[in-house]
N, C-alpha and C positions, 0 to 999 in steps of 0.2 A: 719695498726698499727698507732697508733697516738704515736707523736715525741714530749717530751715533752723537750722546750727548758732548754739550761743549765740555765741560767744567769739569766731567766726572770720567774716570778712570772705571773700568769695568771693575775692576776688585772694589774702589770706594763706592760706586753703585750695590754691589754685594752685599758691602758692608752695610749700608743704609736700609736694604731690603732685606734686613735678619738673617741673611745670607740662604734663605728657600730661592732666590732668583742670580741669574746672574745677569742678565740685560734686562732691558727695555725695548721692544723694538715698537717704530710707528710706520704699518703697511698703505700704503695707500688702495683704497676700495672705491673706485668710481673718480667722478671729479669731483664728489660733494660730502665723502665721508673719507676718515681717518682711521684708523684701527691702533690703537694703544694696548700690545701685548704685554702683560706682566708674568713675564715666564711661563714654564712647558705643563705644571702640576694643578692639579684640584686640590685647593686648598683655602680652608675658612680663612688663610696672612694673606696667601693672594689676592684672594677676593676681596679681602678690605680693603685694600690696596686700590683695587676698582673703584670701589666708591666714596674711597675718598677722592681718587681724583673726578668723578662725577661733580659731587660737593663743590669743591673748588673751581671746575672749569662753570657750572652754574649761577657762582655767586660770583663771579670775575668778567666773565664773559659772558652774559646773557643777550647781548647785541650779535654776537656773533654765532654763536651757537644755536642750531636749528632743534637738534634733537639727539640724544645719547644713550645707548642703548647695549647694559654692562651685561658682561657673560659671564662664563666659567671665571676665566682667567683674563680678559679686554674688554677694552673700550671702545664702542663705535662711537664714531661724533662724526655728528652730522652737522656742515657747515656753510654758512653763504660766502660761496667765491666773489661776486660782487661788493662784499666790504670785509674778507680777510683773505689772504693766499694762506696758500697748503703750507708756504715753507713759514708765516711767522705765527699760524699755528704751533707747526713742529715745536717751534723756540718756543713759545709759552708756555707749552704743556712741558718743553725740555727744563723751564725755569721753574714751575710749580712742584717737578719731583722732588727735589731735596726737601722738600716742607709737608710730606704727606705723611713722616713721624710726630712732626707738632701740631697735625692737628688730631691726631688717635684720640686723645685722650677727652679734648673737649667734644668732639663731633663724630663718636662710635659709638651710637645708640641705634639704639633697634627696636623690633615691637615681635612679639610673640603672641602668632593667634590661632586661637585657640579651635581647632575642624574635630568636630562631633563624629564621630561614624556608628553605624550600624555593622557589625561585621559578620562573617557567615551566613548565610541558608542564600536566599534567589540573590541577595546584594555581593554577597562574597563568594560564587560559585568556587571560587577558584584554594580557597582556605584551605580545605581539606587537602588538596595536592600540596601547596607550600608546608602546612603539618609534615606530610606523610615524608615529605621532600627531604628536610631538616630533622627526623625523626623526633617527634616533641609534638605534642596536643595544640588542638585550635587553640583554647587558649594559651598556653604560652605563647603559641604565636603571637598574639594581640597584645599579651603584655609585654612581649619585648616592643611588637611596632610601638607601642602607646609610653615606651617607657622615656624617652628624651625627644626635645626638640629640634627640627629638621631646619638648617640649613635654605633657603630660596638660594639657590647659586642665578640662577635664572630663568627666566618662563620666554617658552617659545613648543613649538611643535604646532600647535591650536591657542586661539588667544589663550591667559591667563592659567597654562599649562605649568605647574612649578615641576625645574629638576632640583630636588630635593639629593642635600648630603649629611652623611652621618649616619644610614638603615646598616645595623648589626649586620654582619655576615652571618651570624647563626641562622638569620631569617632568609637571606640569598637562596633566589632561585628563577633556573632560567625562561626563557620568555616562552611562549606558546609556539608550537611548531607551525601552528596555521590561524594567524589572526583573526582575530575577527573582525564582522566585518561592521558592525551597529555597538558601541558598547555606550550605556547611556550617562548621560553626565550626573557628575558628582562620584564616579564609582573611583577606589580607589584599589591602587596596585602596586606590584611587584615584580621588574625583571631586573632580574642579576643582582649586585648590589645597590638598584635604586629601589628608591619609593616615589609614589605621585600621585596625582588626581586628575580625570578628567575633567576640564571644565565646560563643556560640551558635549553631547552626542557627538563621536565620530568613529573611526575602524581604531583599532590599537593591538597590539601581540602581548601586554600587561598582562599577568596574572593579575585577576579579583578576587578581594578580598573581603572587600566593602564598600557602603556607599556614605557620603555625606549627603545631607538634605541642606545643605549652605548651598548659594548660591553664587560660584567663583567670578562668574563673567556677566554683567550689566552692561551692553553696550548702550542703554541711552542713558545710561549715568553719567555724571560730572566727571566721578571717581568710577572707571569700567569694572576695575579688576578690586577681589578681595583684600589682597595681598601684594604685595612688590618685591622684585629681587633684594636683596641685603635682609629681606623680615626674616623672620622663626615661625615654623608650623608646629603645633602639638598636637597630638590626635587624640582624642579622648572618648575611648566604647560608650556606647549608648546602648540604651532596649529599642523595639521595634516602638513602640508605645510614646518613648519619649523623640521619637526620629519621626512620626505623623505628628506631633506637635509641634518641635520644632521646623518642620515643611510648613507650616499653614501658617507658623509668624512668619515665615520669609515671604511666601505669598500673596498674606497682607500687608505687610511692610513693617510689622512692629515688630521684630526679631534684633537685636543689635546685637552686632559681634563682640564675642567678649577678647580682648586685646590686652596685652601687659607689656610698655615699656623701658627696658631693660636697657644697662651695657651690651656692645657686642662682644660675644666673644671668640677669642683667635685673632684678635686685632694687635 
């Protein structure tokens, strides 16, 4: 179902949405989730957009809200029909849009963290093809991946799987014709114009190109996951040398992630 707001004119909705969107739509998914579409595009304005309204339906409604869970471009929320209906959801979430430009400026932060890799030789089978791919050396390859911070648009495939936006197209190349079928966690890759990390052993069609020795996914931790959608990933080459060291603080647990607090940007 698409939810047409009360108040607002599709062009003044436009207006408000920096004019990258032109509606809102809210789908309904089950009897106990909601889907809050922010336009058709991948995009860092969109995506704020998401979490801002994450922000606000959290700190507004934490009685009613079960669980929410932002993507590309929406919002799932997850809701208890036993103390809200679907229709004055709708309305709340229809009455919090016009306020998701006041709160940009106080509540568009983020954290950029910081994933070590080892790239090339058994970690990075796959380097050499992306080189040969994009005609340009292993390393430039690495210094392009390594050269700006990547976008969380959202994590899903395998727990704590980030799809990462913003990988140069110089580096763009396409996926493997026959995946594999074990590729071990931490390894990082490349298909098309994304980049990502496994964060588990699982199959994947990724080109490799390296691995981190960070550990993305803790399921008996408080906190599971390394990282969250809306954060920033930076990658930063390592020696093999300094990648068995930093494994053996993660292992023992004295390793602490190094993290930087920032504005978001594209907000």
């Amino acid at each position: 179902m698409k939810h047409k707001l009360p108040s607002l004119r599709t062009s003044e909705l436009k207006n408000y949405l920096g004019g990258t969107m032109q509606e809102v739509r809210m789908l309904k998914a089950g009897e106990q989730a909601l889907v809050v579409e922010f336009g058709k595009e991948i995009d860092p304005f969109v995506n704020a957009h998401v979490h801002r309204l994450a922000r606000i339906l959290a700190a507004e409604m934490p009685a009613h809200i079960l669980e929410m869970v932002p993507t590309y471009r929406s919002l799932m929320v997850y809701f208890d029909p036993l103390v809200i209906t679907r229709e004055t959801l709708q309305d709340n979430i229809a009455k919090y849009l016009p306020g998701l430009e006041a709160v940009a400026s106080s509540s568009d932060k983020t954290r950029i963290v910081t994933i070590p890799v080892s790239y090339g030789g058994d970690f990075g089978p796959d380097l050499d093809f992306v080189a040969n791919h994009n005609a340009m050396t292993e390393a430039e390859v690495v210094a392009i991946h390594t050269s700006i911070p990547y976008l969380v648009y959202m994590l899903g495939f395998t727990p704590g799987f980030p799809y990462l936006g913003g990988m140069s197209e110089r580096i763009a190349t396409p996926r493997l014709d026959l995946p594999r079928v074990k590729i071990p966690a931490g390894s990082v890759g490349i298909a098309g114009t994304q980049t990502g990390i496994y964060p588990i052993e699982s199959p994947g069609g990724w080109r490799l190109i390296g691995r981190t020795p960070l550990k993305l996914f803790s399921p008996a931790d408080e906190s599971p996951f390394l990282f969250a959608a809306g954060d920033y990933l930076q990658f930063a080459a390592i020696g093999l040398d300094e990648y068995g060291a930093l494994k053996e603080q993660v292992a023992n647990g004295s390793y602490a992630p190094v993290v930087r607090n920032v504005a978001r940007a594209g907000a």
